[in-house]
C-alpha positions as CSV (number, residue, x, y, z in Angstrom):
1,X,47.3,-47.9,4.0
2,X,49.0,-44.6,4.5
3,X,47.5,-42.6,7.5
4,X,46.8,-39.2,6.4
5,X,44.6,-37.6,9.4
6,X,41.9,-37.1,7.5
7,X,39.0,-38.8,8.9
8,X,39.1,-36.7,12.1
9,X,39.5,-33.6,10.1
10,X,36.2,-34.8,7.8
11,X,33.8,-35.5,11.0
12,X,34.6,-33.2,13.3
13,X,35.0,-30.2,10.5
14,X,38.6,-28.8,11.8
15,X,41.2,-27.9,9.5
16,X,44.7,-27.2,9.6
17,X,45.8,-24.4,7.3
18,X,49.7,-23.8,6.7
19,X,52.1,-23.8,4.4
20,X,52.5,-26.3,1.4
21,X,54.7,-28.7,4.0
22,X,52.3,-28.6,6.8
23,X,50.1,-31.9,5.4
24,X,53.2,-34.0,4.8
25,X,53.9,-33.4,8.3
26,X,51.1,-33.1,10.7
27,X,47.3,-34.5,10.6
28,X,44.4,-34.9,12.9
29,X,43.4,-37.5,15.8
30,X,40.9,-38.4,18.5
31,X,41.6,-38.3,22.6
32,X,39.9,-39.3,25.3
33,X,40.7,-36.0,27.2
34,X,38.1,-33.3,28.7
35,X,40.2,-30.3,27.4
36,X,40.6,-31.0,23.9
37,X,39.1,-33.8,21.6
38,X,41.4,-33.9,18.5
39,X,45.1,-34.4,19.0
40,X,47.6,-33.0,16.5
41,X,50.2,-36.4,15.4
42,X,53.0,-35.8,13.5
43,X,53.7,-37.9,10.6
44,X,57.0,-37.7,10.6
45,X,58.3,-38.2,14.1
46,X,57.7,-42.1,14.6
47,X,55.9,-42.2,17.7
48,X,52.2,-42.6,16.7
49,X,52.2,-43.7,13.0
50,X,54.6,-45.8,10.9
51,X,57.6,-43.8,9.1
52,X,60.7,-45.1,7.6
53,X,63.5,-44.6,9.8
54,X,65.5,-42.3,7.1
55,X,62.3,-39.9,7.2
56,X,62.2,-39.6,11.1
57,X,65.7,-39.1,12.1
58,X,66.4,-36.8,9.0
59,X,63.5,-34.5,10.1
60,X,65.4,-33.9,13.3
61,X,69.1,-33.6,11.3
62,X,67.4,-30.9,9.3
63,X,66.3,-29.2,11.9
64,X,69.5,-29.4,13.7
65,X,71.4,-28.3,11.0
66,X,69.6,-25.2,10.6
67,X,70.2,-24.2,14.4
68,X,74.0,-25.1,13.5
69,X,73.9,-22.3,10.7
70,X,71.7,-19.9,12.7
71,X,74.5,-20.6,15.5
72,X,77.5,-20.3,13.7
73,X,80.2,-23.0,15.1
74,X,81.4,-20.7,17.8
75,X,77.9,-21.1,19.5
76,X,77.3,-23.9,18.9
77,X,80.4,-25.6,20.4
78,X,78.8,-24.0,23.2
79,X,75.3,-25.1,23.1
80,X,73.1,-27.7,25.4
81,X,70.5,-29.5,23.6
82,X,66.9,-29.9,25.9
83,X,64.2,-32.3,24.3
84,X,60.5,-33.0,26.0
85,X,59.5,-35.8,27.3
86,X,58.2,-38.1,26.0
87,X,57.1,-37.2,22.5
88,X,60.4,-35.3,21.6
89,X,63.2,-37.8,23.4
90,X,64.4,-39.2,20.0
91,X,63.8,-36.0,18.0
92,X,65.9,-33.9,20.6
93,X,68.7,-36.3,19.8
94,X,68.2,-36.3,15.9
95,X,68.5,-32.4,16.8
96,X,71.8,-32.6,18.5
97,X,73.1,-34.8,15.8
98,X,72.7,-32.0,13.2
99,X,74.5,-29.5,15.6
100,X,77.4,-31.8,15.9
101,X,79.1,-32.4,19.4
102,X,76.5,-30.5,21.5
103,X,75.5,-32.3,24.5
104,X,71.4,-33.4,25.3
105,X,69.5,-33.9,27.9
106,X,65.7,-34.8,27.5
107,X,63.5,-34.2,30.7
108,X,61.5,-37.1,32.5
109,X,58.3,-37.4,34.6
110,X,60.4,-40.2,36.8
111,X,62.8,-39.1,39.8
112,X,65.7,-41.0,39.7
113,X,67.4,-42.4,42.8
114,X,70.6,-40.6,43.7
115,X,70.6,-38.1,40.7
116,X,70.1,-34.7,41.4
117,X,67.2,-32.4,40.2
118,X,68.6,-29.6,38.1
119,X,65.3,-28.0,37.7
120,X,62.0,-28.5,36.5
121,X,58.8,-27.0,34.8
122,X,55.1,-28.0,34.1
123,X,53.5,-28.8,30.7
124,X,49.7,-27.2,31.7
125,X,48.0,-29.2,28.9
126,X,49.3,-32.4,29.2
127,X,48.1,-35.4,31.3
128,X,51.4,-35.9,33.3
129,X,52.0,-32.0,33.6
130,X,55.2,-32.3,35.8
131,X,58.9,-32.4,34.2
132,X,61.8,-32.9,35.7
133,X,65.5,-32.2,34.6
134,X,68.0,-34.7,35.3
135,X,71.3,-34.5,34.4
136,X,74.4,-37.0,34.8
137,X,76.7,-33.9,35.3
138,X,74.8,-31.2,37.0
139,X,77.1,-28.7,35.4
140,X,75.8,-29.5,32.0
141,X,72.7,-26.2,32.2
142,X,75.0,-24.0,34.0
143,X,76.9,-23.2,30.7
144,X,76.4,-19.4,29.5
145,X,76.6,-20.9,25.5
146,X,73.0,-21.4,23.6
147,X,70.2,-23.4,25.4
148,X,68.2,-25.4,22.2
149,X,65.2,-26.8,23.2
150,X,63.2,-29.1,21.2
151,X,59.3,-30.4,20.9
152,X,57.1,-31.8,18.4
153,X,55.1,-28.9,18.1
154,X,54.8,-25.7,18.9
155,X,51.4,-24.5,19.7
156,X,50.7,-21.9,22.7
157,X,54.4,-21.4,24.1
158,X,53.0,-22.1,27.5
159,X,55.4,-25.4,27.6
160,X,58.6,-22.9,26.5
161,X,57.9,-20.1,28.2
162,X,56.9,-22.5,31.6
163,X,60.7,-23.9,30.6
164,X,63.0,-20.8,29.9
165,X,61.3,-18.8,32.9
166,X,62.7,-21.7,35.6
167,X,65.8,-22.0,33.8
168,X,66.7,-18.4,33.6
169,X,65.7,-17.6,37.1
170,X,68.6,-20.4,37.9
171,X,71.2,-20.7,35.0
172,X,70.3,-17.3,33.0
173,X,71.6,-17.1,29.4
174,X,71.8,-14.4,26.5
175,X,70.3,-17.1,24.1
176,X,67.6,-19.8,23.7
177,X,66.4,-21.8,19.9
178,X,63.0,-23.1,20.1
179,X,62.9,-25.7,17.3
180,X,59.8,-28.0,16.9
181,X,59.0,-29.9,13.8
182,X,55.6,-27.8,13.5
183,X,55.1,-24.1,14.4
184,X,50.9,-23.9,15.0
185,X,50.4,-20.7,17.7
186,X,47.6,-19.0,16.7
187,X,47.5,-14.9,15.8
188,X,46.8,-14.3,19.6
189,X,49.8,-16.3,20.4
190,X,52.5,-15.0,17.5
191,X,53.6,-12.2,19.8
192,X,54.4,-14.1,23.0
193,X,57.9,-15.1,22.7
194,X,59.3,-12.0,21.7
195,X,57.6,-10.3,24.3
196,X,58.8,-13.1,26.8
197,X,62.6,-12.2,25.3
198,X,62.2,-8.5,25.6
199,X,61.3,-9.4,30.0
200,X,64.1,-11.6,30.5
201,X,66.6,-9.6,28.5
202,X,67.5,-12.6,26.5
203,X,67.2,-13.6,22.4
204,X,65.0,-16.1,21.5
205,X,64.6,-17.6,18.1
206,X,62.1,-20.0,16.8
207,X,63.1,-22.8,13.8
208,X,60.4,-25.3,12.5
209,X,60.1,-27.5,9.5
210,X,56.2,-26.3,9.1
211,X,54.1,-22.7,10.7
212,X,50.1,-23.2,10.6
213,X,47.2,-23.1,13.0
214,X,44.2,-24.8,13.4
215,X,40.5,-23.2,12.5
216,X,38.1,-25.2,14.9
217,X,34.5,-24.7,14.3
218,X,32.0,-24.0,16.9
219,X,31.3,-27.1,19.8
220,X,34.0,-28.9,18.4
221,X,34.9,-30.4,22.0
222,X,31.3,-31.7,22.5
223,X,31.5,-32.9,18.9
224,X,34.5,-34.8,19.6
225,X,33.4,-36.3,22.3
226,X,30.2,-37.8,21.0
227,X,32.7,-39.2,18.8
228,X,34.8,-41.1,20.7
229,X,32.2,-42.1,22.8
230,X,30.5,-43.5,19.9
231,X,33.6,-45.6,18.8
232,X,34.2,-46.8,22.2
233,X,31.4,-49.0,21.8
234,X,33.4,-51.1,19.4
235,X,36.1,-51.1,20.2
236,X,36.5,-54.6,19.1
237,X,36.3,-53.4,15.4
238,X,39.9,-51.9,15.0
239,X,38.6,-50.5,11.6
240,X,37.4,-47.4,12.6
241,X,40.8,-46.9,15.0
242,X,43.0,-43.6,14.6
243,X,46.6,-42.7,16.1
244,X,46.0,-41.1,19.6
245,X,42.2,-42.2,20.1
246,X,44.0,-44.3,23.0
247,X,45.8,-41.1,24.6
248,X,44.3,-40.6,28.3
């Protein structure tokens, strides 16, 4: 079987409209989480559903690639690669791969015994919120060249902006990518980043394999909810499973 993220999408009446790549890459999952019942899991990033290795580290070299030509190679021999933990660890490596030489760094959750914190940010939605930035050389984010950061998905900003705001304040730069392998911020959301840009005084671009959003109907959470609950009852019946149900 093939997971396609439909039977969330079906029972809980939520869509996700996009462009014509959107449904190769994204679909629609259960969580156990107060905030938000459905979970948005990629289909191509090989962390939640099965994907041929070829598929999942070229979605990352694409994207890279692209930040290479939006860079030119003057920039990006000067450019630092960020990926988020934990989703975006492997992708923000596939990433640096298609700039070439640039180094990466992924954040953690986990201090590390006699490595220094470089900085850190918080991820609001998420259920370990805290990230912290620990790099080998702690001259690797003082660099003035391009600061790439990489996620999964895009969705608010909140994660980006929570990012580039404590960076700035302590390594400031002229220019930050944002690359994620879906771009879903809603209309309210579109205008954020540039606005963001225009305060700190710095460019900000955004590159994504996919841009959509996601058209929830009315007392979706409380419909979601019903839903897990109902499942969790038989739980012994993997049948009915989906990727994320199991997310915290």
């Amino acid at each position: 079987m093939v997971w396609t993220g439909t039977w969330v999408a079906e029972r809980l009446g939520v869509e996700l409209i996009g462009d014509e790549a959107l449904p190769a890459l994204l679909g629609l999952a259960l969580r156990r989480n107060p905030k938000r019942a459905h979970l948005l899991v990629s289909s191509v990033l090989g962390k939640h559903v099965p994907q041929r290795p070829s598929v999942v580290y070229g979605s990352g070299l694409d994207l890279g690639r692209r930040v290479r030509a939006l860079l030119g190679d003057e920039e990006t021999a000067r450019a630092v690669v960020l990926g988020y933990a934990e989703t975006a660890t492997a992708l923000g490596h596939a990433v640096a791969d298609g700039l070439g030489l640039a180094p990466y760094l992924h954040s953690t959750r986990r201090p590390v015994a006699g490595v220094a914190r470089a900085g850190g940010f918080e991820e609001s939605h998420s259920h370990a919120t805290s990230h912290l930035l620990l790099p080998e050389d702690p001259k690797l984010l003082a660099g003035h060249g391009p600061l790439v950061l990489v996620d999964d998905e895009f969705s608010t900003g909140n994660t980006v902006l929570n990012t580039v705001r404590a960076l700035h304040e302590r390594y400031p730069r002229d220019h930050y990518v944002v690359v994620a392998l879906v771009d879903m911020r809603s209309a309210a959301d579109l205008g954020r980043l540039d606005a963001f840009a225009d305060e700190i005084g710095a460019r900000v671009d955004l590159i994504s394999g996919a841009a959509g959003t996601v058209r929830l109907p009315d007392g979706v959470l409380e419909k979601g909810q019903a839903l897990v609950a109902a499942h969790d009852t038989a739980r012994t019946d993997r049948s009915w499973d989906v990727p994320g149900s199991e997310v915290p």
